[in-house]
C-alpha positions in Angstrom: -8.0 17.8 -12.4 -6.0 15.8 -9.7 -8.0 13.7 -7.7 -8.4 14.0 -3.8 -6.3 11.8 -2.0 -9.0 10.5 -0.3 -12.5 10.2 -2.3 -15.2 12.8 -2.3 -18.3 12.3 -0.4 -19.8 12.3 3.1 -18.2 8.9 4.1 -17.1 7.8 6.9 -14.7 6.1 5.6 -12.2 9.4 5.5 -12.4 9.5 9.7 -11.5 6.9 12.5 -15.1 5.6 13.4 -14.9 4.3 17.1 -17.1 1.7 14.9 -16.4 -0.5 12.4 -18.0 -1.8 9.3 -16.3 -5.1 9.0 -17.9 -6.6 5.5 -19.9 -5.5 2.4 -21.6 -7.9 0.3 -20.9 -7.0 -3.7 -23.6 -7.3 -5.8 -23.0 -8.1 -9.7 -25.9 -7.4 -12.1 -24.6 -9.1 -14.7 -24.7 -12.5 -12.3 -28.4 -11.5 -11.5 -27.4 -11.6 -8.2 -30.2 -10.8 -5.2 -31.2 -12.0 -1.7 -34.7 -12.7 -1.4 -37.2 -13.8 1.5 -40.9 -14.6 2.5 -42.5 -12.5 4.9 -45.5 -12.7 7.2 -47.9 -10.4 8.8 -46.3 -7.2 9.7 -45.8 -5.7 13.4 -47.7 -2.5 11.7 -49.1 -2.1 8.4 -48.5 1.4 8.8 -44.7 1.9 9.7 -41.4 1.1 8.9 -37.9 1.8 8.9 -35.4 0.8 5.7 -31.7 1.8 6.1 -28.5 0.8 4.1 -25.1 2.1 3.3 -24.6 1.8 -1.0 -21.6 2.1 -3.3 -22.1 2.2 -6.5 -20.9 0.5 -9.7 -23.7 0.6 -12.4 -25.0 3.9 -13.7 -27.8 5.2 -16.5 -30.0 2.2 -15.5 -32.8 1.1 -12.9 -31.4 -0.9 -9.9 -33.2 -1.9 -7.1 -31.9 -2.1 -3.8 -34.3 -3.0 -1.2 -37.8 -3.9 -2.2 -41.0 -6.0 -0.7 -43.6 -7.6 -3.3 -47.1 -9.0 -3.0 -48.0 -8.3 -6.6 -47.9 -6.0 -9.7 -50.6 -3.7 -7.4 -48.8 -3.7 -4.0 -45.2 -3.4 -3.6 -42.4 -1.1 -2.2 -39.4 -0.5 -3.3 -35.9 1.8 -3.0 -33.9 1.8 -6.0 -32.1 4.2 -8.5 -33.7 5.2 -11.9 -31.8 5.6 -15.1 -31.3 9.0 -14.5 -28.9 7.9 -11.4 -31.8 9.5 -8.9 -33.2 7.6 -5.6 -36.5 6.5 -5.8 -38.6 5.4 -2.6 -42.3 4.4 -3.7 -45.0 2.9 -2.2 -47.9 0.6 -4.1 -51.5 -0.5 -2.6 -54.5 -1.7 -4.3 -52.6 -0.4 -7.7 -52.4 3.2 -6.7 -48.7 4.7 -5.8 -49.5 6.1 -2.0 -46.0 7.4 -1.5 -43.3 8.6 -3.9 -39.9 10.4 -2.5 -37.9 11.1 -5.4 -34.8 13.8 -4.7 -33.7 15.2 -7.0 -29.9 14.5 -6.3 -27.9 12.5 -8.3 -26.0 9.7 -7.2 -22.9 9.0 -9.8 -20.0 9.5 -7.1 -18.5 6.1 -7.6 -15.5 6.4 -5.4 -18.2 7.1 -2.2 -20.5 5.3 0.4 -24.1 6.6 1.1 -25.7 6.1 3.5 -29.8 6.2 2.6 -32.9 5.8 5.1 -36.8 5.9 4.1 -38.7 5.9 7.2 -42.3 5.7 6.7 -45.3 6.5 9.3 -48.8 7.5 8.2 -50.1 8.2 11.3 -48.3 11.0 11.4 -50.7 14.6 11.4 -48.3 16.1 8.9 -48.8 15.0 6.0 -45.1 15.3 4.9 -44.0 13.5 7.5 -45.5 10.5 6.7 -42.7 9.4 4.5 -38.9 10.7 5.0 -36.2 9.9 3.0 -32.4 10.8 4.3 -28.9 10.6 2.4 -25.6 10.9 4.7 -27.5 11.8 7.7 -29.6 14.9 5.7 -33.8 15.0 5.6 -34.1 15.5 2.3 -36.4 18.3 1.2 -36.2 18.7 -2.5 -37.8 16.0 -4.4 -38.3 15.3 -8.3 -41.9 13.8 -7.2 -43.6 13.4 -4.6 -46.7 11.9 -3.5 -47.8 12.0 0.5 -49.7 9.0 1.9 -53.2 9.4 3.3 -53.8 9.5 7.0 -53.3 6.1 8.3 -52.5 4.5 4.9 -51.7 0.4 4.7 -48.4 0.9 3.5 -46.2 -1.6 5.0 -46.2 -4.4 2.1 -46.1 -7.9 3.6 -44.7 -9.4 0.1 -41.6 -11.2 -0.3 -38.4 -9.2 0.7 -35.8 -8.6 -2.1 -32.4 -7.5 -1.4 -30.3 -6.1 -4.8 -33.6 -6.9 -7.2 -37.0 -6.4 -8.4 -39.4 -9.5 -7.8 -40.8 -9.0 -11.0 -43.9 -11.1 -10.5 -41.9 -14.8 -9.5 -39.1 -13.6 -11.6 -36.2 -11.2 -9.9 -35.1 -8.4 -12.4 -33.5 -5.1 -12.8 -30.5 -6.2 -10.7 -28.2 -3.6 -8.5 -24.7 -3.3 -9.2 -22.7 -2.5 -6.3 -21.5 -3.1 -2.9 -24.3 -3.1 0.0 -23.3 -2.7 4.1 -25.1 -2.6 7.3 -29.0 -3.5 5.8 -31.6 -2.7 7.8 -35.5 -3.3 7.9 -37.8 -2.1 11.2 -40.8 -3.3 11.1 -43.2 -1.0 13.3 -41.3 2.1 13.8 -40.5 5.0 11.6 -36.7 5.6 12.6 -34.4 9.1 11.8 -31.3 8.2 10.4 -30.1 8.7 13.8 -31.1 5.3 14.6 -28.4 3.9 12.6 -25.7 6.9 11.9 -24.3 10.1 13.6 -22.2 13.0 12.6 -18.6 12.9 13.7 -17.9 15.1 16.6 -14.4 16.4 15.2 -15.6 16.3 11.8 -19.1 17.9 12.0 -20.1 17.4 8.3 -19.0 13.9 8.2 -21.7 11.1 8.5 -21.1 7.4 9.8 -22.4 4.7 11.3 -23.0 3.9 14.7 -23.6 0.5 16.8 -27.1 -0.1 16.5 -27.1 -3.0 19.2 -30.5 -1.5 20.9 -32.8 -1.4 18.0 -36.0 -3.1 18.4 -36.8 -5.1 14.9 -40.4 -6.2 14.7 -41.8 -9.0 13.5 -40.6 -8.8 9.4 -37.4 -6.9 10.7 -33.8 -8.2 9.7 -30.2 -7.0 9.8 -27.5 -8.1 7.6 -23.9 -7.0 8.1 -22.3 -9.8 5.6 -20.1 -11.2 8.3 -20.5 -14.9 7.5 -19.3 -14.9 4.1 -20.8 -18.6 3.3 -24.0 -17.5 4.9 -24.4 -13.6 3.4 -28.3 -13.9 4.1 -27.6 -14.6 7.6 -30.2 -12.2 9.5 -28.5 -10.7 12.6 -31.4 -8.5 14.0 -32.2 -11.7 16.4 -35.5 -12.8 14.8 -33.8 -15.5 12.3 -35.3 -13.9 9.0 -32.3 -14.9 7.1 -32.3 -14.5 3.3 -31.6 -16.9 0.7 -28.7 -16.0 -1.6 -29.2 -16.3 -5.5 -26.0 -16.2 -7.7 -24.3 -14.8 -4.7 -21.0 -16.8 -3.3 -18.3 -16.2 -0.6 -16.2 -14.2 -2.7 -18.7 -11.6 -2.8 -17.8 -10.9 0.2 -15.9 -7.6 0.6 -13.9 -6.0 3.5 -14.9 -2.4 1.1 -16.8 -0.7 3.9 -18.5 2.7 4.9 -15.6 3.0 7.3 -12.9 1.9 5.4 -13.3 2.5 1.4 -10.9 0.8 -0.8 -10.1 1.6 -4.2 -12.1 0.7 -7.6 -12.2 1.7 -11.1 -14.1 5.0 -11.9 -16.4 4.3 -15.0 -16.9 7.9 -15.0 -13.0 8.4 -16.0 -12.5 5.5 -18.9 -13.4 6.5 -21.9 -16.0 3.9 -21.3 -18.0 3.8 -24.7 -15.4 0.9 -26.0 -15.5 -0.5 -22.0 -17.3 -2.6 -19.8 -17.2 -2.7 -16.2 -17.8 -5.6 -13.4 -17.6 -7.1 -10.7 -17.7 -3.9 -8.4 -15.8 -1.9 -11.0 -12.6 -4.6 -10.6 -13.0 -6.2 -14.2 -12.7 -4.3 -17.1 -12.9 -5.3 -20.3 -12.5 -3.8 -23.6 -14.9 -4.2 -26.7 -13.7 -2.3 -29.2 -10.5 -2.3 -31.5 -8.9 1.0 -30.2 -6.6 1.9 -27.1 -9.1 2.5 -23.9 -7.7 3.6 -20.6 -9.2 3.6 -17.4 -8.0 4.8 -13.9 -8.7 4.2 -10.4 -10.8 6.1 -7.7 -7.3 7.2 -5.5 -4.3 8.9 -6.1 -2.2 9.3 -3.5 0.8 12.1 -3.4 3.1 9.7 -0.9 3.5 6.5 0.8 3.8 3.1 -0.5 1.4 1.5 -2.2 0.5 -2.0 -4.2 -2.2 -3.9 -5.6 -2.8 -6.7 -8.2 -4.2 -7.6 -11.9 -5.1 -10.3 -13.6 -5.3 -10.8 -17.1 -8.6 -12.5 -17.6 -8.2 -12.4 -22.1 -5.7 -10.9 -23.7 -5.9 -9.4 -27.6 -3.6 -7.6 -28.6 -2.0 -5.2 -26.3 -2.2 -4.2 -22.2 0.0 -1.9 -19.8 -0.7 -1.1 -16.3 0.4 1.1 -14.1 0.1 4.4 -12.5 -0.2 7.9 -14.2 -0.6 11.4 -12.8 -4.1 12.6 -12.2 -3.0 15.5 -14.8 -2.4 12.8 -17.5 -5.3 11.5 -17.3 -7.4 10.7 -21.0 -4.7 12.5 -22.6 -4.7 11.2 -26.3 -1.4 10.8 -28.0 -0.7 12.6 -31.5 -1.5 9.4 -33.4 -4.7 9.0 -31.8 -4.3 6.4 -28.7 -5.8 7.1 -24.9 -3.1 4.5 -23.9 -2.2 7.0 -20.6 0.7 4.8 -19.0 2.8 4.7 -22.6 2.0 8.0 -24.1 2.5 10.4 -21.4 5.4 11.7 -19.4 4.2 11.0 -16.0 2.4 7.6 -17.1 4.4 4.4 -16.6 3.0 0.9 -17.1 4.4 -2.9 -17.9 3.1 -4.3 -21.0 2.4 -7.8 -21.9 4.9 -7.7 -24.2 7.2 -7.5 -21.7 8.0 -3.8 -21.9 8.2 -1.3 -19.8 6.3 1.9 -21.3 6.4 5.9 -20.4 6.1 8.8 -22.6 6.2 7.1 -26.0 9.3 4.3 -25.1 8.8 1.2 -24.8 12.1 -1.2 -24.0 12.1 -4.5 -23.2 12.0 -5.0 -19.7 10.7 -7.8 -18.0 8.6 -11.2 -19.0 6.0 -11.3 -21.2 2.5 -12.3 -19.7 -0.7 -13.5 -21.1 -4.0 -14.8 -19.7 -4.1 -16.5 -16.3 -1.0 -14.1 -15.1 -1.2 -12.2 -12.0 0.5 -9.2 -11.7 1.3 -6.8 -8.8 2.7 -3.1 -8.7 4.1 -1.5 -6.4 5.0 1.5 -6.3 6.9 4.3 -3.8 5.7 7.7 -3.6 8.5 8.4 -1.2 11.4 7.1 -2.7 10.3 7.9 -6.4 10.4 4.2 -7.3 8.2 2.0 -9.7 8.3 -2.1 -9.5 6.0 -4.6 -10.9 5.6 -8.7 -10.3 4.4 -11.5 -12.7 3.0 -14.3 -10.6 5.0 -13.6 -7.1 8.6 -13.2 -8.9 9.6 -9.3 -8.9 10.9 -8.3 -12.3 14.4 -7.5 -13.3 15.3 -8.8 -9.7 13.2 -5.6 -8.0 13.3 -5.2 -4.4 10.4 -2.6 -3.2 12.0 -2.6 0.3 14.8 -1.5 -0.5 14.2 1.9 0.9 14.1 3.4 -2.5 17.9 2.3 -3.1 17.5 -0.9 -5.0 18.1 -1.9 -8.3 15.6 -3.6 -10.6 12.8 -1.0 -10.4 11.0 -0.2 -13.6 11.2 3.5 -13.4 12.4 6.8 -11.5 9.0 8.2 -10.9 8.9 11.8 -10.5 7.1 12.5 -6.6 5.0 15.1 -5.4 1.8 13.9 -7.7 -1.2 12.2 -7.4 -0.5 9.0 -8.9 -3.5 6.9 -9.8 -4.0 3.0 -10.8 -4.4 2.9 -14.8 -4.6 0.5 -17.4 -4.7 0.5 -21.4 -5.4 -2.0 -23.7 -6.1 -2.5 -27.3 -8.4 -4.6 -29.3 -11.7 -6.3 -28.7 -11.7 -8.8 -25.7 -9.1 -7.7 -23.5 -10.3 -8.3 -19.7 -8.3 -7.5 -17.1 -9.5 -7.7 -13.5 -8.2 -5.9 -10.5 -7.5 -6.5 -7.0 -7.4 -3.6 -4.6 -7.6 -5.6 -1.2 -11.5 -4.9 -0.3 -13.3 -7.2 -3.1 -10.6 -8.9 -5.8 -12.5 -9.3 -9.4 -10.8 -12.8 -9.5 -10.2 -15.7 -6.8 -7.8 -15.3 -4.5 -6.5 -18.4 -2.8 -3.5 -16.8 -0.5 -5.0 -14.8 1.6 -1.9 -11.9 2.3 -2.8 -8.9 4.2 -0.8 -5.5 4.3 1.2 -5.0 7.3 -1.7 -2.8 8.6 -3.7 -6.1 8.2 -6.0 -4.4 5.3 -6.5 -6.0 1.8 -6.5 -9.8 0.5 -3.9 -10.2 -1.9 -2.7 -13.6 -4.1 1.0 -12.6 -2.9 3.0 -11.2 -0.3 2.5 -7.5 0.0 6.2 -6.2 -0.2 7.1 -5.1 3.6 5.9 -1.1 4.0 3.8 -1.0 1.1 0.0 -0.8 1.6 -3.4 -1.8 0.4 -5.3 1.9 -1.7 -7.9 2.2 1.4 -8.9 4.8 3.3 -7.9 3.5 6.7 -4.2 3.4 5.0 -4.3 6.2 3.7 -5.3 8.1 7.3 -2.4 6.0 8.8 0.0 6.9 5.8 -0.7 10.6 4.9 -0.6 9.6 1.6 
């Protein structure tokens, strides 16, 4: 089925905000990336307030997101199980005092969520004591749950983890993903319209809001990642900053809850041969066999470009777009190689070829590992282009309304054309860049003329980073 132009999910990111999420921080398991602090005697043992926006990358495994340890008997924590559910859990004196588990699943990769557990056992009824809200919503429907006692100790005082599990000294069961806007209130059991509110044009739409009047408490923090060689950096006004652990400034992402840029959907590859990283930017293949994998947009018009870089080559890659339609089509000799095999899926091969619906003729340069390569492509205009390291192939000129020569197909228009890439043979890595959070370094710093994305090269003039403020502007 074609993809929505704009990604599924209550996210703000689909709507102008009035406010603006600026930065993300991008959390790698397979770095063992966390954020981690000491805290001290809480404002109240007895309430608290965790908020955070989450987009995922990992699935099928436990993640923690926020937790607080003192030891193997008392510790809280929010994270996702291996069954992709939320689970907000209390520990004291070895006993579980609270457990919210919904019974939702979270596996939309393209989305934001924005999740709040609010916790006050003074509260009379009982199932108020412990809240737990997704996108605004009190959710009511729970896989478990477990009510604390009246006036339960169940603020934990423990060291403060941010994207891990303080496993006892040692951080484990790492999240993958992109965090925003982290919150802990310390005192005060908060709705989630302490932080967010539903757009007033857009009733069922759910974003955040400035949250400048909060009141913290003593173990409270806020992190909005805006100091990217400082992520820990605690904003909230008490100086609780965190320390950063395998975390650098190129984690840093501009992919926000109010302006959601473009990744690879794990849920579309035919991931048993792939890997994913990095926020879903690097891809790499382990298997000998033709994997494909596709991106979380596909726009029907405008003009559009983003970047790859081949990290290790094998054998074979092609990139490209292909129509949502096309998607994990398998050719009649057995290959998912979607931007060669199919008649609406165009790619650039390492080989130097240019590839659609079974042809493949020589083209352009070859490229190998270390290359950088950009596509561009017109959804307008019906025009295709691709770059090796800056230099437009076959003497391409994307702005030339549509009218140039040197572009590396006539696209059919009026689809939803989606980011793709297949590649054959054990070891091929290839690692995107969108705009919001490149999977390699970029050291050039180019914007789109909208002043989204950070690119290696010039964006070509009219063509814009896949996000969803773009895409608003476009009406792609």
């Amino acid at each position: 089925m074609p993809l929505p132009t704009i990604p599924s999910g209550n996210v703000a990111s689909q709507i102008p905000t009035g406010f603006d999420v600026d930065n993300s921080c991008r959390f790698n398991d397979g770095d063992s990336a966390s954020l981690s602090r000491a805290s001290g005697t809480p404002t109240s043992t007895r309430k608290f307030t965790i908020s955070f926006w989450v987009k995922k990358s990992g699935q099928g495994a436990d993640q923690f997101l926020v937790s607080s340890f003192t030891d193997a008997n008392n510790r809280m924590a929010v994270s996702f199980d291996t069954n992709d559910r939320l689970e907000c859990n209390c520990h004291v004196s070895g006993s579980i005092i609270i457990r919210r588990n919904p019974t939702r699943k979270f596996r939309d990769y393209s989305a934001w969520y924005h999740i709040v557990f609010a916790v006050d056992t003074t509260q009379s009824t009982a199932s108020d004591r412990a809240k737990v809200y997704v996108n605004g919503e009190l959710q009511t429907v729970f896989e478990n749950t477990t009510d604390p006692s009246l006036n339960a100790d169940a603020n934990v005082s423990g060291d403060h983890f941010i994207g891990a599990y303080d496993n006892g000294g040692t951080p484990a069961l790492f999240f993958d993903g992109y965090l925003a806007e982290v919150f802990f209130v310390d005192g005060s059991q908060l709705a989630a319209t302490s932080f967010g509110e539903f757009d007033e044009d857009s009733p069922t739409i759910w974003k955040p809001k400035d949250v400048s009047g909060l009141t913290f408490g003593t173990n409270g923090f806020y992190l909005d990642f805006e100091d990217s060689g400082d992520l820990g950096d605690d904003e909230s006004g008490n100086t609780n900053d965190f320390t950063e652990t395998n975390l650098a400034a190129t984690d840093q992402a501009t992919d926000t809850p109010t302006n959601n840029f473009c990744v690879i959907n794990p849920l579309q590859a035919q991931a048993d041969d792939l890997t994913f990283a990095e926020g879903n930017c690097k891809i790499t293949n382990t298997g000998n066999t033709w994997r494909s994998s596709y991106g979380t947009f596909g726009p029907t018009g405008g003009k559009w470009y983003f970047e790859i870089k081949c990290q290790a080559s094998s054998d074979y890659e092609r990139f490209g777009i292909v129509d949502a339609d096309a998607m994990n089509k398998q050719s009649a000799d057995g290959r998912y190689d979607d931007t060669g095999y199919n008649s609406r899926g165009y790619g650039y091969g390492s080989d130097g070829q240019k590839t659609n619906n079974g042809g493949s003729p020589s083209w352009g340069n070859s490229w190998d590992a270390g290359d950088i390569l950009g596509c561009a492509y017109d959804l307008d205009n019906g025009k295709l282009y691709f770059s090796k390291n800056g230099t437009w192939q076959e003497s391409g000129d994307p702005t030339s309304g549509g009218t140039g020569t040197g572009s590396a197909y006539d696209i059919d228009t009026g689809y939803f054309y989606i980011p793709a890439l297949a590649h054959y043979g054990s070891g091929s890595s290839m690692e995107f860049n969108f705009g919001g959070c490149s999977a390699f370094t970029v050291s050039s710093a180019n914007q789109d003329g909208n002043g989204y994305g950070n690119f290696e090269y010039a964006v070509p003039s009219g063509y814009l980073a896949l996000c969803t403020k773009n895409l608003g502007s476009d009406g792609g």
